[in-house]
TORKOL-22773 format. One line per 2 residues: number of its first residue (from 1); their letters; for each residue x, y, z of N, C-alpha, C. Coordinates in nm, 2 decimals, m for minus. Example, Ala and Ser with C-alpha at 12.3 -4.5 7.8 and 13.67 -1.06 7.14 Angstrom:
2
1) as) 1.32:m0.57:0.78:1.23:m0.45:0.78:1.32:m0.33:0.78 ~ 1.28:m0.22:0.71:1.37:m0.11:0.71:1.29:0.00:0.79
END
This chain:
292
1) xx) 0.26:m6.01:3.61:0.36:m6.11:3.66:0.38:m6.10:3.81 ~ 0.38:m6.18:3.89:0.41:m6.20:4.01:0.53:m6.26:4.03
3) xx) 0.59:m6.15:4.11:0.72:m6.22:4.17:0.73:m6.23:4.30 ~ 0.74:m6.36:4.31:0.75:m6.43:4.44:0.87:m6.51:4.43
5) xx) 0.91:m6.53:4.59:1.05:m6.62:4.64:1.01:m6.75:4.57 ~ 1.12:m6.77:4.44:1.18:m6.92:4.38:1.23:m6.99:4.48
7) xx) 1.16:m7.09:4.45:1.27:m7.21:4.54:1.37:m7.28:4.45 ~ 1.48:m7.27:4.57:1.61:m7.35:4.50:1.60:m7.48:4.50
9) xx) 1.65:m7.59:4.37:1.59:m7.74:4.40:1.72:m7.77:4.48 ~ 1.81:m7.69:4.50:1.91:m7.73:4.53:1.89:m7.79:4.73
11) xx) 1.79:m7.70:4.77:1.75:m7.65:4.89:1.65:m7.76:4.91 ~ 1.64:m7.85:4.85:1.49:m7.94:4.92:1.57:m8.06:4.92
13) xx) 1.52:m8.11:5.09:1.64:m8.18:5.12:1.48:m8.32:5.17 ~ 1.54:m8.44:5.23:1.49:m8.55:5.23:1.36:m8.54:5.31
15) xx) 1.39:m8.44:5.41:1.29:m8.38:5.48:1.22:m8.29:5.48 ~ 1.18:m8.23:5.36:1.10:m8.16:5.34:1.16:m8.07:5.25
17) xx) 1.08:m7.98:5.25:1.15:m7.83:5.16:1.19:m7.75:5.26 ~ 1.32:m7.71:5.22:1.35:m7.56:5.32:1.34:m7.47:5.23
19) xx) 1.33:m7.38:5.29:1.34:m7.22:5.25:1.45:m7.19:5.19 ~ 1.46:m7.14:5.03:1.57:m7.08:4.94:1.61:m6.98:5.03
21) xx) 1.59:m6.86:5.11:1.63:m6.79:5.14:1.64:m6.78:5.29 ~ 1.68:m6.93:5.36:1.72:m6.95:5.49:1.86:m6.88:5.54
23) xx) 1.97:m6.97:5.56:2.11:m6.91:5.56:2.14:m6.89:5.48 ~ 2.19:m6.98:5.32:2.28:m6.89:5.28:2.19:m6.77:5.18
25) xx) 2.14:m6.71:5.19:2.04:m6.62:5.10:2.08:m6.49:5.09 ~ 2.15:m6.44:5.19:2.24:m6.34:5.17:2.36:m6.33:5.11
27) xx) 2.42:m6.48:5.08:2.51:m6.48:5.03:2.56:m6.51:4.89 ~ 2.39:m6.57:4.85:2.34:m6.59:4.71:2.29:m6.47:4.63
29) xx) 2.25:m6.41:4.70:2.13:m6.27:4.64:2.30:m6.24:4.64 ~ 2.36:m6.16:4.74:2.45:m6.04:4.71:2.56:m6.12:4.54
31) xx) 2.60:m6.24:4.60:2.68:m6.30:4.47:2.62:m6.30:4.37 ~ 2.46:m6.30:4.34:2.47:m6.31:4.21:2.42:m6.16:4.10
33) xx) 2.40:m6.04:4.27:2.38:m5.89:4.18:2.52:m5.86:4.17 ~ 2.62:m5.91:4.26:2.75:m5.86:4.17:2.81:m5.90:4.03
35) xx) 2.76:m6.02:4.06:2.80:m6.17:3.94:2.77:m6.07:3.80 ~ 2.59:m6.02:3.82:2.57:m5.98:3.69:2.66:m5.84:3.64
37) xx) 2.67:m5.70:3.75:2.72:m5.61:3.75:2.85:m5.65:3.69 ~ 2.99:m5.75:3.76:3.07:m5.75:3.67:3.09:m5.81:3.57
39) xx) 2.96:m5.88:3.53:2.97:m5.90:3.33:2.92:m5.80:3.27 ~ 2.82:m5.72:3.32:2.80:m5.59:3.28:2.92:m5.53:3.20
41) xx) 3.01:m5.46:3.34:3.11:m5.38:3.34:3.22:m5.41:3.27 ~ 3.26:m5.55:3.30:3.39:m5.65:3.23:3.35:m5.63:3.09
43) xx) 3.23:m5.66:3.06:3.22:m5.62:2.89:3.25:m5.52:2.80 ~ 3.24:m5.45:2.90:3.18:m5.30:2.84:3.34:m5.24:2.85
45) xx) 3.42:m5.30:2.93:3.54:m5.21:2.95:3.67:m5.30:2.87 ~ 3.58:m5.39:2.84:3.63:m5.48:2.76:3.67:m5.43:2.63
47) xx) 3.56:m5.40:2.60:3.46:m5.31:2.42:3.53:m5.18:2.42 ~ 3.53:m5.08:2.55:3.64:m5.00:2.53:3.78:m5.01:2.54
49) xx) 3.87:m5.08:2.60:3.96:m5.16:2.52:4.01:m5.15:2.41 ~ 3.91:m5.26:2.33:3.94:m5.27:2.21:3.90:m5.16:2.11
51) xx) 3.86:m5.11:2.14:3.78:m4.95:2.04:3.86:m4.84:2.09 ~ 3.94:m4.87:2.20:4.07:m4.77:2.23:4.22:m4.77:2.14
53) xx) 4.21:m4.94:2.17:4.33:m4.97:2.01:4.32:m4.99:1.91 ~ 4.20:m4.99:1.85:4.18:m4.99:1.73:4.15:m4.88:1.67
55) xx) 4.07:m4.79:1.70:4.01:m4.68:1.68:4.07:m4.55:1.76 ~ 4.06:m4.54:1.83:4.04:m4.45:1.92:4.23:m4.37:1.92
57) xx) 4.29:m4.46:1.97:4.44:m4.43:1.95:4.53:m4.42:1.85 ~ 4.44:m4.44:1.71:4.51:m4.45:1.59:4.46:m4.34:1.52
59) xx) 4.42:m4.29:1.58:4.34:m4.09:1.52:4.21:m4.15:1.45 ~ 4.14:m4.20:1.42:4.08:m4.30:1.34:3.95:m4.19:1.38
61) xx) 3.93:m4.15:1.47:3.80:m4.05:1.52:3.83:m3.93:1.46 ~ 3.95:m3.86:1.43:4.00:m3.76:1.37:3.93:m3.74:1.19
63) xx) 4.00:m3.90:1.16:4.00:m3.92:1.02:3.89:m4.00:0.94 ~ 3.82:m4.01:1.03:3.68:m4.08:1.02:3.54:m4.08:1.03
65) xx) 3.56:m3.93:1.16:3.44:m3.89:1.22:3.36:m3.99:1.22 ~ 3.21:m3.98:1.18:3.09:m4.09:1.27:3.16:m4.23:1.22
67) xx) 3.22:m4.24:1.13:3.23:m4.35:1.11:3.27:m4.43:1.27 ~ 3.38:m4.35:1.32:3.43:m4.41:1.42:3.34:m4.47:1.54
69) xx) 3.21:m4.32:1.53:3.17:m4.33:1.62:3.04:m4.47:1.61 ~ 3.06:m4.53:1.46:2.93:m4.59:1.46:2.97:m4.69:1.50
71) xx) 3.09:m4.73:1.48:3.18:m4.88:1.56:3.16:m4.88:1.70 ~ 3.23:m4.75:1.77:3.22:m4.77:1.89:3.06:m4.77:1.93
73) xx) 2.95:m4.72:1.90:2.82:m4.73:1.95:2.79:m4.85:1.96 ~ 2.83:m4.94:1.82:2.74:m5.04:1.74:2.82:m5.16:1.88
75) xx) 2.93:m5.13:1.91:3.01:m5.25:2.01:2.96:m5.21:2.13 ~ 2.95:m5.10:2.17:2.87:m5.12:2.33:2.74:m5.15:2.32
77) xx) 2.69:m5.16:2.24:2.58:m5.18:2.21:2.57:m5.35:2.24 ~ 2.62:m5.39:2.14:2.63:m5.53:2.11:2.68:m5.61:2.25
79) xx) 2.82:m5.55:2.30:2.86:m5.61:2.46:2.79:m5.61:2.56 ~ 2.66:m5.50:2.55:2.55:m5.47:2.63:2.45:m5.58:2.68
81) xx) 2.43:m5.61:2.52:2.32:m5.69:2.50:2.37:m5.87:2.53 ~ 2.51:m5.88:2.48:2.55:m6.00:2.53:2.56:m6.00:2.71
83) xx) 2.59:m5.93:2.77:2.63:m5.91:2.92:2.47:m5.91:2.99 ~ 2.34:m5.87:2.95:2.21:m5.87:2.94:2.16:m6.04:2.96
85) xx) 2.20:m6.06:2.82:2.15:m6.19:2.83:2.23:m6.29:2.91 ~ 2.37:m6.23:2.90:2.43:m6.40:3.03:2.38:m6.34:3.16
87) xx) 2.35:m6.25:3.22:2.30:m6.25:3.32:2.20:m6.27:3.42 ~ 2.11:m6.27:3.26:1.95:m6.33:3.27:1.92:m6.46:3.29
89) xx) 2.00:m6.53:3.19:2.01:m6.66:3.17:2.08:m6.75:3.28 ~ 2.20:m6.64:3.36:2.26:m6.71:3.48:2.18:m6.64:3.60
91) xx) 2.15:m6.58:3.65:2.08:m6.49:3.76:1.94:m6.45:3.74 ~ 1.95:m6.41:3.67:1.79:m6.38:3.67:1.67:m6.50:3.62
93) xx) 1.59:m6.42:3.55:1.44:m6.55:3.47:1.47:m6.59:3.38 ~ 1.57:m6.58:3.26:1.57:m6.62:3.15:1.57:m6.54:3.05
95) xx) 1.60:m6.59:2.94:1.55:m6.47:2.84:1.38:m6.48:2.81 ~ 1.34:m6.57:2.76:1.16:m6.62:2.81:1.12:m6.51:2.91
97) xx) 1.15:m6.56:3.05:1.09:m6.50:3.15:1.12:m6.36:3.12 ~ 1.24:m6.29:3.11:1.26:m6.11:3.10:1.20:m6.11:3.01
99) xx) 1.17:m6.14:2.89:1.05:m6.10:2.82:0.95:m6.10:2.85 ~ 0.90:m6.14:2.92:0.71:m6.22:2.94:0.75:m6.06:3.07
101) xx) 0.84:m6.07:3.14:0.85:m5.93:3.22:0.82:m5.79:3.17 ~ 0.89:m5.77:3.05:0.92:m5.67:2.95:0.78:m5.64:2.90
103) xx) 0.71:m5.75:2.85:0.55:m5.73:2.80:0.45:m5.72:2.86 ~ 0.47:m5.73:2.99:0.36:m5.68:3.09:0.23:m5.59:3.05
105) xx) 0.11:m5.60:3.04:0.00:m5.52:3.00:0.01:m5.40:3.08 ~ 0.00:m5.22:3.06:m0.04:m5.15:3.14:m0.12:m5.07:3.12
107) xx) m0.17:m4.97:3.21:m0.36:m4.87:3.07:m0.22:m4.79:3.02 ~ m0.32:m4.75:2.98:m0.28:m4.58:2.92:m0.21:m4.45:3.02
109) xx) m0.36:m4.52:3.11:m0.32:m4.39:3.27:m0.16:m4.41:3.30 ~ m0.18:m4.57:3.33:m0.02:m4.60:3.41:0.11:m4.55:3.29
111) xx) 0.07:m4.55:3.18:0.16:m4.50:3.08:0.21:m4.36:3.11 ~ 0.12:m4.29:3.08:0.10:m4.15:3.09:0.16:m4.08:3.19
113) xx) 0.12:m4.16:3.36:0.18:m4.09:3.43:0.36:m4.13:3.41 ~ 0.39:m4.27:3.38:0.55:m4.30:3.41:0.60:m4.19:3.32
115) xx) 0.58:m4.14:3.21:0.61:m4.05:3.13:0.61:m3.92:3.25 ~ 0.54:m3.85:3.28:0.50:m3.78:3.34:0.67:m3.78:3.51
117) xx) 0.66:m3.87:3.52:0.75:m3.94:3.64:0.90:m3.93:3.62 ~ 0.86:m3.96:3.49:1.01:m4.00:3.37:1.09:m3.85:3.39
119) xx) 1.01:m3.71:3.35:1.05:m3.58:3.33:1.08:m3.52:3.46 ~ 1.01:m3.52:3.54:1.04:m3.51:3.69:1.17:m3.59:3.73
121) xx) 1.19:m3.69:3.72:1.32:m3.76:3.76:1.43:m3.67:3.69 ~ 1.39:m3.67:3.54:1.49:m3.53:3.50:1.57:m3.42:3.50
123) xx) 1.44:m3.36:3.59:1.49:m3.25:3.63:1.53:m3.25:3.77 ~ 1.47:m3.36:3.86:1.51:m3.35:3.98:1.70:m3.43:4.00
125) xx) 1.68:m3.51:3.93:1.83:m3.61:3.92:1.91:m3.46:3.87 ~ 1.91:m3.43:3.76:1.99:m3.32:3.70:2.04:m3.20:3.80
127) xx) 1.91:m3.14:3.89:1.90:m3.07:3.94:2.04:m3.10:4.08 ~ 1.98:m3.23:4.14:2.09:m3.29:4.26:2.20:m3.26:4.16
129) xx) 2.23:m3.36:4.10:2.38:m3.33:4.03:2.47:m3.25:4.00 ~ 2.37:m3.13:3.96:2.46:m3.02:3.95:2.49:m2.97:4.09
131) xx) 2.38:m2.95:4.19:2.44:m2.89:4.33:2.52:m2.97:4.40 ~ 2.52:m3.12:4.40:2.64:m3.17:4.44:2.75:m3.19:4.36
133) xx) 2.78:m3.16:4.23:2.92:m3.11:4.20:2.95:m2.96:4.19 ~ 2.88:m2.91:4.20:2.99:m2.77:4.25:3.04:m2.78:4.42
135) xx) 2.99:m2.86:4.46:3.04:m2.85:4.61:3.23:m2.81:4.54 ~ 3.28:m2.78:4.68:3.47:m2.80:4.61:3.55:m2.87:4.61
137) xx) 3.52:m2.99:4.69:3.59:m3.12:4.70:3.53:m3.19:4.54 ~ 3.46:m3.17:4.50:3.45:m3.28:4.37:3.53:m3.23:4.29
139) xx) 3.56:m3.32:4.19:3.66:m3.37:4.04:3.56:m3.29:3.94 ~ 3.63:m3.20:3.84:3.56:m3.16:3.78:3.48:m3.30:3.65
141) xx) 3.39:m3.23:3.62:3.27:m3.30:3.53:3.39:m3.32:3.41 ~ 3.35:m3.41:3.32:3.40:m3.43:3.18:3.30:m3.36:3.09
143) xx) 3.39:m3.22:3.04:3.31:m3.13:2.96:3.22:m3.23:2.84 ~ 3.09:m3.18:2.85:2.97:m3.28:2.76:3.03:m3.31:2.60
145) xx) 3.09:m3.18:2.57:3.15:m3.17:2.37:3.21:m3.31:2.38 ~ 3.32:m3.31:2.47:3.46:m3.36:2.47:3.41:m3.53:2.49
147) xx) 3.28:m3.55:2.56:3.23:m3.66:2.60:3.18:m3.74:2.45 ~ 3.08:m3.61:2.42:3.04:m3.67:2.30:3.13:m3.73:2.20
149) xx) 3.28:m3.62:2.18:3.38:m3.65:2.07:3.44:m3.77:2.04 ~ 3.40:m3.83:2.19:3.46:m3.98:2.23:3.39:m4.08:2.17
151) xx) 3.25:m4.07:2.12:3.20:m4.16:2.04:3.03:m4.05:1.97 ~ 3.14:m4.02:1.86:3.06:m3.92:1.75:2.97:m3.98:1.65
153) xx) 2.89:m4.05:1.77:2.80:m4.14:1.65:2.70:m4.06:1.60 ~ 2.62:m4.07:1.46:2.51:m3.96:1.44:2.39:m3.98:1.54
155) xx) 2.31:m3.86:1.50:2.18:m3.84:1.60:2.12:m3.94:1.63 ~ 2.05:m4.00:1.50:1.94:m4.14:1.48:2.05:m4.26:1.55
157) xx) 2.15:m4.24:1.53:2.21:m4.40:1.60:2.21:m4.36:1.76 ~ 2.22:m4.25:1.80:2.21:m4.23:1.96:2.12:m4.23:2.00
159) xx) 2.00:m4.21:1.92:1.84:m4.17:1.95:1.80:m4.38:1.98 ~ 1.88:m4.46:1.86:1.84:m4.61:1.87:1.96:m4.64:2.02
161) xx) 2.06:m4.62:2.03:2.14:m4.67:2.16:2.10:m4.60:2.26 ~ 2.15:m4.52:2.28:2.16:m4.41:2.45:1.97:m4.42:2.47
163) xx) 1.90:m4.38:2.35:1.77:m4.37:2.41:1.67:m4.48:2.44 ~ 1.67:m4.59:2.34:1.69:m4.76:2.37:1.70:m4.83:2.41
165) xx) 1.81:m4.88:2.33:1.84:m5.02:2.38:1.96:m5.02:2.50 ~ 2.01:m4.89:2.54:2.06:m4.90:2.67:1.96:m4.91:2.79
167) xx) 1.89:m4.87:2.74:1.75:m4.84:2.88:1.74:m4.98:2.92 ~ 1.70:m5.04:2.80:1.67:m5.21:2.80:1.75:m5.26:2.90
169) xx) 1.86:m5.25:2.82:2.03:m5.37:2.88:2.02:m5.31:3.04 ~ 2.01:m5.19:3.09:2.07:m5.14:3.19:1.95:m5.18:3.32
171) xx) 1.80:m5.15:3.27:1.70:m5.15:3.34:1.70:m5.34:3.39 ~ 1.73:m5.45:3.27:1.75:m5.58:3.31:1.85:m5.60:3.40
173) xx) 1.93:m5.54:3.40:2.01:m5.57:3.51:2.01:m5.52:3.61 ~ 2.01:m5.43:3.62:2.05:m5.29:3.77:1.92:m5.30:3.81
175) xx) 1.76:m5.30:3.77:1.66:m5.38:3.85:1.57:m5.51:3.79 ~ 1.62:m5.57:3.72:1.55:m5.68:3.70:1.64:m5.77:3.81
177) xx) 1.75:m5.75:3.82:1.84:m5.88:3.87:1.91:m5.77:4.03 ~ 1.99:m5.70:3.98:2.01:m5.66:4.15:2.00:m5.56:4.23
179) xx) 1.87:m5.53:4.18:1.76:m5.45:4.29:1.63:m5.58:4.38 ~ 1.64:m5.64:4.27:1.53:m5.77:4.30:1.61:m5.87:4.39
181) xx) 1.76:m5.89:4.37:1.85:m5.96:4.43:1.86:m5.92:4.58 ~ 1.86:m5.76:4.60:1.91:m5.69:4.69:1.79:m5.66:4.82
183) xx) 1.67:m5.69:4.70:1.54:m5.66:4.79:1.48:m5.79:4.88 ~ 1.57:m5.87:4.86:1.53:m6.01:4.89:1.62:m6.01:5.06
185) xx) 1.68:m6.00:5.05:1.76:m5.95:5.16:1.76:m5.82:5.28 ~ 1.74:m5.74:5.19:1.75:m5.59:5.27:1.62:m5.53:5.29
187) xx) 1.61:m5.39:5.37:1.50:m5.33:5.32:1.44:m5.34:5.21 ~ 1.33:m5.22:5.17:1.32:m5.19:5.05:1.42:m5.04:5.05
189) xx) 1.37:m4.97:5.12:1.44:m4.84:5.11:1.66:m4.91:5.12 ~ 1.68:m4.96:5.18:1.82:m5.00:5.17:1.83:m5.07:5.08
191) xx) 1.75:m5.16:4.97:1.79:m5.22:4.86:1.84:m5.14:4.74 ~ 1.69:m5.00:4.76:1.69:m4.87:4.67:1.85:m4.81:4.63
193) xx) 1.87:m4.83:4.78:1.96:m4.71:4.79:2.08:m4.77:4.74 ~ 2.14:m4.90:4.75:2.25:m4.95:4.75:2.24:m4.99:4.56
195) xx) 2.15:m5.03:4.52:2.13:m5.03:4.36:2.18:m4.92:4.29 ~ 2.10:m4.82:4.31:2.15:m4.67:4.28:2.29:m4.64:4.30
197) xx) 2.35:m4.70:4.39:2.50:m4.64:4.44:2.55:m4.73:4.34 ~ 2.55:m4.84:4.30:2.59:m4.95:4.24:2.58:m4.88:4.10
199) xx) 2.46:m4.84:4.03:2.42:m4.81:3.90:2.49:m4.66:3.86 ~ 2.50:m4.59:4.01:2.57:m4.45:3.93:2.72:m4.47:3.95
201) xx) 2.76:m4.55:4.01:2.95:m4.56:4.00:2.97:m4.62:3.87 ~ 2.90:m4.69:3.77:2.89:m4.76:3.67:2.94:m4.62:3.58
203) xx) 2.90:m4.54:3.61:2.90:m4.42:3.53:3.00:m4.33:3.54 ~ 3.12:m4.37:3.47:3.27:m4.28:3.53:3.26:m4.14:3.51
205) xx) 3.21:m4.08:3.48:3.24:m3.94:3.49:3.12:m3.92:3.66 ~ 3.21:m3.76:3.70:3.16:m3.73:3.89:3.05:m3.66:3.76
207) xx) 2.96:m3.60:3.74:2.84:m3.52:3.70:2.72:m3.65:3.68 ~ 2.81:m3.73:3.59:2.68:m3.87:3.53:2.67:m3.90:3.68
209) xx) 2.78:m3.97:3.71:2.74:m4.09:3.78:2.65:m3.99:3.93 ~ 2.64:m3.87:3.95:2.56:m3.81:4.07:2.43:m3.86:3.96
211) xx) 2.37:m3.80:3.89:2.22:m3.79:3.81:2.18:m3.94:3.77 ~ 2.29:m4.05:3.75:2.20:m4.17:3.77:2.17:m4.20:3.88
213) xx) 2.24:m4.17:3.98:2.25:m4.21:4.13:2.11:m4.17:4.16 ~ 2.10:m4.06:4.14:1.98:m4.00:4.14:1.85:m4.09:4.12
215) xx) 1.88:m4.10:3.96:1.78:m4.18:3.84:1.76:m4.30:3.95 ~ 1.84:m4.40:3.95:1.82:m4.51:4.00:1.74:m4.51:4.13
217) xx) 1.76:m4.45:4.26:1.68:m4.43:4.34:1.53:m4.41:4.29 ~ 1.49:m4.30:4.19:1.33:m4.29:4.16:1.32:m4.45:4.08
219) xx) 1.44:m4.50:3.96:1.32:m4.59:3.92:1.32:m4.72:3.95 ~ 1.40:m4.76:4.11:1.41:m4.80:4.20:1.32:m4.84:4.28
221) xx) 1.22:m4.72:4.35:1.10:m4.66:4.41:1.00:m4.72:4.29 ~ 0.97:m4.67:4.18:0.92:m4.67:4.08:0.87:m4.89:4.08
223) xx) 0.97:m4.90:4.08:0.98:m5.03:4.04:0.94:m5.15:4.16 ~ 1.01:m5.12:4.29:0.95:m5.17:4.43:0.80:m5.15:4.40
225) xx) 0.73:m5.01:4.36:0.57:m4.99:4.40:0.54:m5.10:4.32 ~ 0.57:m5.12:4.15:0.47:m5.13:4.07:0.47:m5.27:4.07
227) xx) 0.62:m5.32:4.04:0.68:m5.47:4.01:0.69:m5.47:3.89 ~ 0.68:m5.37:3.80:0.69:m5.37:3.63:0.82:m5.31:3.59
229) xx) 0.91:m5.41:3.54:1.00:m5.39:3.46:1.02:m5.30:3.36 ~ 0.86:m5.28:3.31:0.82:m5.23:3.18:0.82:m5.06:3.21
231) xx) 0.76:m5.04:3.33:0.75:m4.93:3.34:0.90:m4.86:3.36 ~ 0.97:m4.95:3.46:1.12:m4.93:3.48:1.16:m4.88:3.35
233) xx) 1.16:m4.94:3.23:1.24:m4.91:3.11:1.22:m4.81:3.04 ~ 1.07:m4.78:3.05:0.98:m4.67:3.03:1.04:m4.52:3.06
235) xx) 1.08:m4.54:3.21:1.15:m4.39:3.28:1.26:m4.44:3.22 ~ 1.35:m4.54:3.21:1.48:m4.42:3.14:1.49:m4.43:3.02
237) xx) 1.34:m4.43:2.95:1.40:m4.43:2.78:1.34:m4.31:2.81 ~ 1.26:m4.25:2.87:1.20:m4.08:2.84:1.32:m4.00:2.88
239) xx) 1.38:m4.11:3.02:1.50:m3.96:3.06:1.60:m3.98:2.96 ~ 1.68:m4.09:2.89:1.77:m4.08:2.82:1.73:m4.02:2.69
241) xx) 1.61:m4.00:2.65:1.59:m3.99:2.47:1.58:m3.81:2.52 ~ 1.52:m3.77:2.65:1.53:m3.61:2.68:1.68:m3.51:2.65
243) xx) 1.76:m3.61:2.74:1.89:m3.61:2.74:1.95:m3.55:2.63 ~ 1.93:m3.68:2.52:1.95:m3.66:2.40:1.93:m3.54:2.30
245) xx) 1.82:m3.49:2.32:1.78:m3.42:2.25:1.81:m3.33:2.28 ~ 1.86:m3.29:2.41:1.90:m3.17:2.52:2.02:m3.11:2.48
247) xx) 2.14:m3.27:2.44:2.21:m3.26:2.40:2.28:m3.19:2.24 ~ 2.17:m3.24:2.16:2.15:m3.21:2.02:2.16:m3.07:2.01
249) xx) 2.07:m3.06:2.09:2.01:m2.88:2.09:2.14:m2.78:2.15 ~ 2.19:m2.83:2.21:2.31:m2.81:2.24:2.43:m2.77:2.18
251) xx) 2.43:m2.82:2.08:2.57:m2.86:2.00:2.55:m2.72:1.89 ~ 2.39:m2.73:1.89:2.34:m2.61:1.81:2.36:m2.49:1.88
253) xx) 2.43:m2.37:1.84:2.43:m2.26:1.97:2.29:m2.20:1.86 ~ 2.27:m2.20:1.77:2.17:m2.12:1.71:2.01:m2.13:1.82
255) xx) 2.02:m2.27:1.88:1.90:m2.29:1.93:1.91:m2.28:2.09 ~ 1.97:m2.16:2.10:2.00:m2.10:2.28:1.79:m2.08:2.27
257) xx) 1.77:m2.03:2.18:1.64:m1.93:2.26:1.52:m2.13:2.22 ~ 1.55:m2.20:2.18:1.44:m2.32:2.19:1.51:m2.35:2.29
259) xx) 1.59:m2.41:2.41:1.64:m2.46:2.49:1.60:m2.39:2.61 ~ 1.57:m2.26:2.59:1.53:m2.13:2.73:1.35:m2.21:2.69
261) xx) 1.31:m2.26:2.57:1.19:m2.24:2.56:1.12:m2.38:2.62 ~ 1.22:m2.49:2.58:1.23:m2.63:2.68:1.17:m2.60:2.77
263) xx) 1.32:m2.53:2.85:1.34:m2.57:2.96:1.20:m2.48:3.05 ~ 1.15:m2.37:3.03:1.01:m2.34:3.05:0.96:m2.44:3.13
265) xx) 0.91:m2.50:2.93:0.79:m2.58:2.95:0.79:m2.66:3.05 ~ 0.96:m2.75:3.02:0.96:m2.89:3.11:0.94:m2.85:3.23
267) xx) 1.00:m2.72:3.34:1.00:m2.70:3.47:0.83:m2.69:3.52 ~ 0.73:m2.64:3.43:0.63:m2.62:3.50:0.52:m2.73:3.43
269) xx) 0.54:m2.79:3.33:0.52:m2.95:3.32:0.54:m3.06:3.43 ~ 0.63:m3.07:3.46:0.70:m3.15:3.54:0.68:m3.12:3.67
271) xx) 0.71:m3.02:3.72:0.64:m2.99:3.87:0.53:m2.99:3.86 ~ 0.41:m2.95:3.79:0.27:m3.04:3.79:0.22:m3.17:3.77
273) xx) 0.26:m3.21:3.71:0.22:m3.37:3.62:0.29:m3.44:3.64 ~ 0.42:m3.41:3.70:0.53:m3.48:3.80:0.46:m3.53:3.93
275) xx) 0.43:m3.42:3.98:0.40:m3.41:4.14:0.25:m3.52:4.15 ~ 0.15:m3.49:4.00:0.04:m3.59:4.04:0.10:m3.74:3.99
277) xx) 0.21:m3.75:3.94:0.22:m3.90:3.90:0.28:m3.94:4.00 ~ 0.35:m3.86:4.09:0.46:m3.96:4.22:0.31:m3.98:4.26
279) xx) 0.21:m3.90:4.29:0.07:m3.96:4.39:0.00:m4.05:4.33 ~ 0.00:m4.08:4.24:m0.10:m4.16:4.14:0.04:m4.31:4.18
281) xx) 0.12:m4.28:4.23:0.23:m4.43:4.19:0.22:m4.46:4.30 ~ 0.29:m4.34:4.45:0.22:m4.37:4.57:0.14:m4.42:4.62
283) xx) 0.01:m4.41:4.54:m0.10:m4.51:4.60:m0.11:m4.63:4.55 ~ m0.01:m4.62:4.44:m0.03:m4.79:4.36:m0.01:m4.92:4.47
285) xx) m0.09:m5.04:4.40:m0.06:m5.16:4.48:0.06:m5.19:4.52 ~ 0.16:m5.18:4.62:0.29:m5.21:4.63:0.25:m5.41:4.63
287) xx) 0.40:m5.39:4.52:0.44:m5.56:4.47:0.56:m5.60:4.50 ~ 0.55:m5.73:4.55:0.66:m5.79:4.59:0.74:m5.85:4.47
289) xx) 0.88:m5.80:4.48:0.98:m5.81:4.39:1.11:m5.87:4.42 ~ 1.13:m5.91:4.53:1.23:m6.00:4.62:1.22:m6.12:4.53
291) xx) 1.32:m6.14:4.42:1.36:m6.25:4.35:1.49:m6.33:4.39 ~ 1.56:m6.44:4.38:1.64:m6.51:4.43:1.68:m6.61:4.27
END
């Protein structure tokens, strides 16, 4: 898929065609990566809301366990995907078009390394995160138990949401629509950076929102080189489904000595096969991704 500057029909005037992205183009791109960001957000804060008064403040988590948590999953889920699609449909390509994006052909290699890219972002986002919250001016973190307790959905349903279909909903917006919005206007390196600031404040707790910040910068980079959406989605269903399981293992104290055995592997995995996929992407064709 090639993305190249749309022309607005709004913009072709009796004399010819002008340029979509003459004057007002900075004022179109920025309105419409916010546009999407607050149906994003409005949804979702929406969904917690209502999963606060229905559920949440009626002890209903207490006396219900996963049940609770499968409502609240199943509704951000659902608000996700609705806020996804209006934003596609108003700002971005379409639902058509983000598909035909989504299905992009790639080898094996290009697979292999984003995987490879995916685990390295891992450890490196995680890594920043934690050294920039211990600084002593930050807000302490929202202990992870206490996070989870807030929507105790089972494994397999967080394995289909958090590792999934969030990837999806989050990667269409935060770079299908306003990284591509942002890139049309700005740098590439100042598009990166202001996405990422955008995608980790999305994230209320100070620990998350440093490690997407993070995330978003590589699959930011990631995504400027390649122009594939697909691969975008790629890195954060590896880092969120890692996550997960990091998580899982977690909850388990029995599995302290598999988690020392992880975390091994992944450090010297990842700093090898990490380090050759940033080179292998490095050299990739850089694709123009400046959408309007």
């Amino acid at each position: 898929m090639d993305y190249t500057r749309r022309m607005d029909t709004e913009n072709i005037t009796e004399s010819g065609v002008e340029d979509a992205y003459s004057q007002p183009r900075a004022r179109t791109a920025l309105g419409a990566a916010a546009a999407a960001v607050a149906t994003h957000v409005g949804l979702l804060l929406a969904g917690g809301l209502v999963y606060g008064v229905l559920v949440y403040n009626q002890a209903a988590v207490v006396t219900t366990g996963s049940l609770a948590g499968v409502l609240g999953g199943l509704l951000t889920a659902v608000l996700g995907v609705i806020a996804a699609m209006i934003a596609v449909a108003r700002w971005g390509d379409g639902v058509s078009g983000t598909l035909m994006l989504l299905s992009r052909a790639h080898s094996l290699r290009e697979y292999r390394h984003t995987v490879f890219f995916a685990l390295l972002t891992y450890f490196l986002s995680v890594l920043f995160a934690v050294a920039i919250n211990a600084l002593p001016f930050m807000p302490d973190a929202y202990p992870a138990e206490e996070l989870l307790a807030l929507f105790p959905e089972p494994l397999l349903l967080r394995i289909l949401l958090v590792g999934l279909l969030i990837p999806v909903v989050e990667e269409v917006i935060y770079r299908g629509i306003v990284l591509r919005r942002l890139a049309a206007i700005f740098s590439p390196r100042a598009a990166i950076v202001l996405s990422a600031l955008v995608f980790g404040a999305i994230h209320w707790d100070s620990l998350q929102s440093l490690y997407t910040f993070a995330m978003g910068l590589a699959i930011g980079w990631l995504f400027l080189r390649t122009g594939s959406l697909q691969l975008a989605v790629l890195v954060h269903v590896v880092f969120n489904l890692y996550g997960v399981m990091m998580d899982a293992l977690q909850m388990d104290t029995r599995a302290d000595w598999v988690i020392g055995l992880y975390t091994v592997i992944f450090l010297l995995g990842t700093l090898i096969l990490g380090s050759r996929a940033c080179r292998f992407f490095y050299d990739y064709p850089e694709e123009s991704v400046a959408g309007g």
